[in-house]
C-alpha positions as semicolon CSV with decimal commas, in nm:
position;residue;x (nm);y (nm);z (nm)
1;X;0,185;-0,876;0,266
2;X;0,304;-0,721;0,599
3;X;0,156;-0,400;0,811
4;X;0,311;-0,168;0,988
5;X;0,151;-0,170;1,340
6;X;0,223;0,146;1,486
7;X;0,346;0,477;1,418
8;X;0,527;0,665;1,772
9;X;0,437;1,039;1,839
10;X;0,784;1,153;1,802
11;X;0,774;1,054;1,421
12;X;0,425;1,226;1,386
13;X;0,568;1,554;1,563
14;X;0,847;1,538;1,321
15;X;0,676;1,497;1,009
16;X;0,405;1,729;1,021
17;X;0,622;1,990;1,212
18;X;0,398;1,997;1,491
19;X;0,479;2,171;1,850
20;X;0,538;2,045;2,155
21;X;0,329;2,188;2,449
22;X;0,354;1,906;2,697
23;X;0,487;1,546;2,753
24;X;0,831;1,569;2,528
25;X;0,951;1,280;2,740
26;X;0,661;1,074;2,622
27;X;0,658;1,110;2,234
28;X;0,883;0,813;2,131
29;X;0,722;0,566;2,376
30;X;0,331;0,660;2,283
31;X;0,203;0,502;1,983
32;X;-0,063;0,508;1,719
33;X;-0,199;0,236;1,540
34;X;-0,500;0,405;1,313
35;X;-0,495;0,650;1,087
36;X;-0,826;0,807;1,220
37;X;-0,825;1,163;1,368
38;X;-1,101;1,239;1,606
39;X;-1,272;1,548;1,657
40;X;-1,456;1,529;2,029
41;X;-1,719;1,749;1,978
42;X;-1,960;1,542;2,151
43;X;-1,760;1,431;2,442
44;X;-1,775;1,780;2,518
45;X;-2,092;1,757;2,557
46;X;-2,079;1,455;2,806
47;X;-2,158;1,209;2,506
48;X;-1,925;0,911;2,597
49;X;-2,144;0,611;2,450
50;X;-1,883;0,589;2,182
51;X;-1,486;0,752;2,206
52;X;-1,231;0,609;2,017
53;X;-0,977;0,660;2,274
54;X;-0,690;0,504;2,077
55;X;-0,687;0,788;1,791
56;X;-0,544;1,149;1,775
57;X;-0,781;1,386;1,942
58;X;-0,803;1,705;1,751
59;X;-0,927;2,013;1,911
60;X;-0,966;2,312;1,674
61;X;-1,178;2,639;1,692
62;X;-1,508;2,492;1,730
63;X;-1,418;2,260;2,042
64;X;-1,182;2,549;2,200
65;X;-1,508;2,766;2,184
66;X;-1,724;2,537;2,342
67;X;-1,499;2,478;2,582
68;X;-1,397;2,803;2,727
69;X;-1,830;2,829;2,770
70;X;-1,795;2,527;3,036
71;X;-1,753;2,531;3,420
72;X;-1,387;2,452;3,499
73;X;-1,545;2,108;3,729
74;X;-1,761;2,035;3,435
75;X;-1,466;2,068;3,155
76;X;-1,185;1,874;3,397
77;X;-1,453;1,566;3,419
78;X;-1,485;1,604;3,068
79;X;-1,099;1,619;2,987
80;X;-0,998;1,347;3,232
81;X;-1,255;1,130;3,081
82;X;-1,074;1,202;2,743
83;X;-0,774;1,101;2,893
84;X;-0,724;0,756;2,875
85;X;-0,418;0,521;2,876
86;X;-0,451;0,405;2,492
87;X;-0,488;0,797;2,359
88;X;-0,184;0,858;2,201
89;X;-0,185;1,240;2,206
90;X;-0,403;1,566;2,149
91;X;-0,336;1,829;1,895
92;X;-0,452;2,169;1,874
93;X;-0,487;2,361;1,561
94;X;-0,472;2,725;1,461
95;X;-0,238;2,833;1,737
96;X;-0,448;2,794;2,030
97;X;-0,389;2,755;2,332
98;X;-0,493;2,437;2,546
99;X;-0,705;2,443;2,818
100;X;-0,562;2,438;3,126
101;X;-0,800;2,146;3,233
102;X;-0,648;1,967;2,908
103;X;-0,300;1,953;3,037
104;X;-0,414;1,883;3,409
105;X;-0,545;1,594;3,316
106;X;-0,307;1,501;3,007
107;X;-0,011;1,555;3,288
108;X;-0,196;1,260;3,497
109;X;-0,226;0,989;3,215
110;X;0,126;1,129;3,060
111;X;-0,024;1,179;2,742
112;X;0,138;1,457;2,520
113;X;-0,058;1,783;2,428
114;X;0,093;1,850;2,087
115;X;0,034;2,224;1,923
116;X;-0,027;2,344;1,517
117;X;0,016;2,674;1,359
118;X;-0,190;2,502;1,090
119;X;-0,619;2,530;1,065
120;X;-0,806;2,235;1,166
121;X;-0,835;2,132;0,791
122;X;-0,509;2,154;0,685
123;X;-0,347;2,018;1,002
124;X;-0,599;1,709;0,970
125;X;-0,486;1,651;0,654
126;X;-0,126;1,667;0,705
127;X;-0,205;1,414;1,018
128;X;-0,411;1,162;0,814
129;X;-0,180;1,158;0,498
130;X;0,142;1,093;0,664
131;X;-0,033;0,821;0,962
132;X;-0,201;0,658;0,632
133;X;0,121;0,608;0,421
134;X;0,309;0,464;0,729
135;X;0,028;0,238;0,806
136;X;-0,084;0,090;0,529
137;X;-0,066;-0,247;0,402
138;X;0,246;-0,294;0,238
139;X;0,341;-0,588;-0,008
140;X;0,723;-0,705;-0,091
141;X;0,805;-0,735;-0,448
142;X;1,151;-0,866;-0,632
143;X;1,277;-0,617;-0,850
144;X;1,425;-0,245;-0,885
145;X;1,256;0,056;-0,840
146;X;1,412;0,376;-1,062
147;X;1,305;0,708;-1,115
148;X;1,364;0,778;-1,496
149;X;1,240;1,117;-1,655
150;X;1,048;1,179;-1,319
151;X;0,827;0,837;-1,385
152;X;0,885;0,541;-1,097
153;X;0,980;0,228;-1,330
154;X;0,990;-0,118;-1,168
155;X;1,280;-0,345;-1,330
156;X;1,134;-0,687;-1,265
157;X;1,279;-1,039;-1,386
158;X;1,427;-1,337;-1,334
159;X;1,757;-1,318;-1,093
160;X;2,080;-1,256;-1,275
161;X;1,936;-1,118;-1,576
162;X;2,105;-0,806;-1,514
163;X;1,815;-0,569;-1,336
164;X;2,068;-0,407;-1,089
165;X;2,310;-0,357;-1,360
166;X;2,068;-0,191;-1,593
167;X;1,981;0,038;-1,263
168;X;2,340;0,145;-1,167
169;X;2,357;0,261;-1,593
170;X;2,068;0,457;-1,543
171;X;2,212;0,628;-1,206
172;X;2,551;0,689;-1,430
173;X;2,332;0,841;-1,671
174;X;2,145;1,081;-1,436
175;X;1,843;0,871;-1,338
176;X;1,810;0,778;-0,942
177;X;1,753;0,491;-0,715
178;X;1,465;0,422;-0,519
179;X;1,514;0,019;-0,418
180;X;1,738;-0,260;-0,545
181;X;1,616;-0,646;-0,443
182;X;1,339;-0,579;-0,262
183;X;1,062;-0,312;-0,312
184;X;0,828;-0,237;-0,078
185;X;0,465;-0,102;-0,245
186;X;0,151;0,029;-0,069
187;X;-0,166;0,165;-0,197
188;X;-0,197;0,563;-0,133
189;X;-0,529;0,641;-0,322
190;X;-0,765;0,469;-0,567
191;X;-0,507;0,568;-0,794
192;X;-0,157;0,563;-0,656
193;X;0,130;0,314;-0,591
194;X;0,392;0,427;-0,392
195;X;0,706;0,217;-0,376
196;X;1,020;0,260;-0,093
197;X;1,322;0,025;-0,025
198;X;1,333;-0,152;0,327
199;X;1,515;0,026;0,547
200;X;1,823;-0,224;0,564
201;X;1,891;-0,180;0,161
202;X;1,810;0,199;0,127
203;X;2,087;0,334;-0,132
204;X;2,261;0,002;-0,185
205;X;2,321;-0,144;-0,495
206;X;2,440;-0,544;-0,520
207;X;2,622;-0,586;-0,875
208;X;2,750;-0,907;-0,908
209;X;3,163;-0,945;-0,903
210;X;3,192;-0,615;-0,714
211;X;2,899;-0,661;-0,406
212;X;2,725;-0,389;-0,226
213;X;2,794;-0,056;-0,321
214;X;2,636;0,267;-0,164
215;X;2,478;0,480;-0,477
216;X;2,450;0,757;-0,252
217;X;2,785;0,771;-0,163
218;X;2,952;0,705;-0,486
219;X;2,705;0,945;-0,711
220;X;2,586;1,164;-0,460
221;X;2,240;1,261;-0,286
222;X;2,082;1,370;-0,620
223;X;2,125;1,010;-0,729
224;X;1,846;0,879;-0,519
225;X;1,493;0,920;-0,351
226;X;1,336;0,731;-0,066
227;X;0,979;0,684;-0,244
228;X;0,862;0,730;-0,584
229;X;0,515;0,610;-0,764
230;X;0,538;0,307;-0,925
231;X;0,372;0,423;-1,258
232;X;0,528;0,183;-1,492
233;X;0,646;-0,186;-1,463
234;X;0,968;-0,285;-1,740
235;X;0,947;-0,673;-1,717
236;X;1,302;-0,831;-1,874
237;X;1,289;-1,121;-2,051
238;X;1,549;-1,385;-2,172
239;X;1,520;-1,356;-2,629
240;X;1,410;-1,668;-2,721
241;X;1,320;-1,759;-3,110
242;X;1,012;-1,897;-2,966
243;X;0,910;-1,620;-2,805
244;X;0,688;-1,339;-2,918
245;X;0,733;-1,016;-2,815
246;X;0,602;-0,679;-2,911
247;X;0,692;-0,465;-3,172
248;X;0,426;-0,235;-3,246
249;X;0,338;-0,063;-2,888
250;X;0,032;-0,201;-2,871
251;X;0,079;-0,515;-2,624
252;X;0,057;-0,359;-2,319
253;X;-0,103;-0,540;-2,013
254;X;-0,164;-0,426;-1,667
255;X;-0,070;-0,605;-1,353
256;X;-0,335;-0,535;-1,080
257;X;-0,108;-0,469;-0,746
258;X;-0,340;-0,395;-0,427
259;X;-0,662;-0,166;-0,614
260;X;-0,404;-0,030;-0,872
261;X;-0,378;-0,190;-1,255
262;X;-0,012;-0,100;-1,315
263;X;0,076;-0,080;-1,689
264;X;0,363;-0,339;-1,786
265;X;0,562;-0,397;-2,111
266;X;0,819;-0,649;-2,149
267;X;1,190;-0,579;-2,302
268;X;1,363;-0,886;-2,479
269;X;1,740;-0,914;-2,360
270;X;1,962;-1,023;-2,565
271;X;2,334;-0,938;-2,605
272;X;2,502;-0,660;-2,724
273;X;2,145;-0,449;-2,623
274;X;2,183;-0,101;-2,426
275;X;1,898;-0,183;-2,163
276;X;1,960;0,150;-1,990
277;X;1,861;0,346;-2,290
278;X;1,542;0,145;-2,402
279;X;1,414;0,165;-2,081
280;X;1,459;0,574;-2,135
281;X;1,327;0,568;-2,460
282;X;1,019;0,353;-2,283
283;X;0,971;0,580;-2,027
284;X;0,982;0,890;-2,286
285;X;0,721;0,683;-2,488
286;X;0,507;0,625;-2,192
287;X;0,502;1,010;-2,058
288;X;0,404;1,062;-2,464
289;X;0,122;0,872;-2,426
290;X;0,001;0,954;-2,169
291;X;-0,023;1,348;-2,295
292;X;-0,238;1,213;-2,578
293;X;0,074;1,143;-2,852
294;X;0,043;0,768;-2,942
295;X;0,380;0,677;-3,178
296;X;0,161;0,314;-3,309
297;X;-0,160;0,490;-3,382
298;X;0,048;0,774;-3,598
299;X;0,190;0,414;-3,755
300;X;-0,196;0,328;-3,791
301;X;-0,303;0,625;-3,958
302;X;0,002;0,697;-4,211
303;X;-0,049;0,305;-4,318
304;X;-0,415;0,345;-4,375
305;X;-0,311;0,706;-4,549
306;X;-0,059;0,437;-4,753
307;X;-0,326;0,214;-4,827
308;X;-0,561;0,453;-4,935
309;X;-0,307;0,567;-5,193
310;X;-0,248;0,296;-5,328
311;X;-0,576;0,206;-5,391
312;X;-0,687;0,541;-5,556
313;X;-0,340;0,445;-5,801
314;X;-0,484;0,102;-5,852
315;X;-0,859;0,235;-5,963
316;X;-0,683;0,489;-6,206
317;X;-0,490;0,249;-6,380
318;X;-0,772;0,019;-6,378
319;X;-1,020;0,276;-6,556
320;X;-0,706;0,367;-6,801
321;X;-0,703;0,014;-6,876
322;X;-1,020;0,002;-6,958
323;X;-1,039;0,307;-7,204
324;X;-0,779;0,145;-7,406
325;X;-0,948;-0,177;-7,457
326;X;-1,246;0,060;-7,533
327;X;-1,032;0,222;-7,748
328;X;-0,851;-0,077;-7,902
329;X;-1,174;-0,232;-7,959
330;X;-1,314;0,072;-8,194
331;X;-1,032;0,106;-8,354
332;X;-1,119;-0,289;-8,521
333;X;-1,480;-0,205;-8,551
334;X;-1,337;0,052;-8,815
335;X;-1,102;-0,150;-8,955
336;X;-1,141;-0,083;-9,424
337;X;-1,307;-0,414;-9,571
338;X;-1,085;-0,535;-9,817
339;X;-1,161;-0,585;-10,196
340;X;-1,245;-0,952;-10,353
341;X;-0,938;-0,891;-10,531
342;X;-0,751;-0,909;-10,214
343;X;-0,913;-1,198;-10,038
């Protein structure tokens, strides 16, 4: 497991589109390293007991109002308090303009005063997903990540078994590349796995005989993405006599990655097998079930329908057994009792 440290101010200006009213020259050299956004209400107030000086400081409506209420002494203490080396920038919301005592002091610590035609809400939001995703914890896992039928599959298995090869048919066949080799995963919610490709292998492809091979540039920019959720994991497995494998649906198992359980089947290979098209047909299978459409318990039902049927069938022909021997057995209670003559 690795982390990403920090996260520069020019990247966070980029990705959430966010204006530039002072300190251009300083974006790419200040950085962040949490994913915290604080709102300084109560340094406003004079309240410095506690200021996380190294995260965002957000001013929005409520702050700009207090502020504009303040002596311009009392609010250019305040803001060169604010101010310190380790703040890595202030952002204000709703298309506001900064206090002059803001970029006074901001000018003396060169720290950037960044700008949003966003609210508060939204702009914290945008802030806190994007300085999250960079900085979480991140783990490096062997395998290919694909996105098949708009579900993330990761191709895991033993080296040479033919996982990249199995990708670059799925790519031919209109599918796209996230990662080949390496995958890098992080947790985005209680619920999500988001896998990327280190930036060194992003759109390369190694197939053995021919080497590296650029997917983007041979099939084009619809043939891959730079993230994708991993929501399934396709483990391939040498066929073996010995082995056991699935064959009703119903062996799935999950592999816990981070705080996510990951579902995970595992394909047999075995020549003269299309991998590229079971791994469709999985991932068709997988969406189905997960709307509510389960192909083994359909199996389930018309065998117990089957069963059922056949067991009405056998209770008939039991009970028409049973009036013939009642039948048979009248029939030589009546039997005609012959004459001395004849015995």
């Amino acid at each position: 497991m690795f982390l990403t440290e920090s996260v520069n101010v020019a990247d966070l200006v980029t990705n959430t589109r966010l204006d530039v009213y002072y300190g251009k020259e300083y974006l790419a050299t200040k950085t962040i390293s949490t994913s915290d956004i604080s709102r300084p209400g109560l340094e406003l107030t004079g309240f410095f007991n506690y200021y996380p000086a190294k995260r965002i400081q957000l001013l929005g409506i409520t702050e700009i109002s207090y502020s504009k209420g303040m002596t311009h002494e009392d609010l250019l203490d305040v803001m060169k308090k604010m101010c310190q080396p380790q703040t890595p920038a202030f952002v204000v919301s709703t298309q506001l303009d900064p206090p002059e005592e803001l970029l006074e002091a901001a000018k003396a610590q060169h720290i950037p005063v960044l700008g949003s035609k966003l609210t508060t809400s939204r702009i914290l939001s945008n802030m806190t997903n994007y300085l999250e995703d960079k900085l979480a914890e991140r783990k490096s896992l062997h395998g290919v990540l694909v996105d098949v039928y708009g579900l993330g599959i990761l191709i895991t298995g033993d080296s040479g078994i033919g996982k990249s090869e199995t990708a670059l048919e799925l790519v031919k066949r209109g599918h796209r590349l996230i990662a080949d080799d390496r995958v890098e995963v992080y947790q985005q919610d209680e619920q999500t796995l988001v896998g990327t490709a280190p930036a060194i292998l992003r759109h390369l492809l190694e197939i053995r005989g021919i080497g590296i091979i650029d997917v983007m540039t041979l099939f084009g920019t619809g043939a891959v993405r730079s993230q994708t959720k991993v929501d399934l994991i396709i483990h391939l497995a040498n066929y073996t006599k010995e082995a056991k494998f699935d064959r009703l649906g119903n062996g799935t198992q999950d592999v816990h990655i981070f705080d996510v359980d990951v579902p995970k089947i595992t394909i047999p290979v075995k020549t003269g097998r299309n991998l590229a098209i079971i791994i469709e047909a999985a991932a068709m299978n997988f969406r189905a079930q997960s709307m509510g459409y389960d192909a083994t318990e359909t199996f389930d039902r018309n065998l117990n329908n089957l069963i059922k049927a056949n067991s009405q069938n056998d209770i008939k022909e039991k009970a028409e057994e049973k009036k013939v021997e009642k039948k048979n057995k009248n029939l030589i209670g009546k039997a005609p009792i012959k004459p001395d003559s004849e015995k």
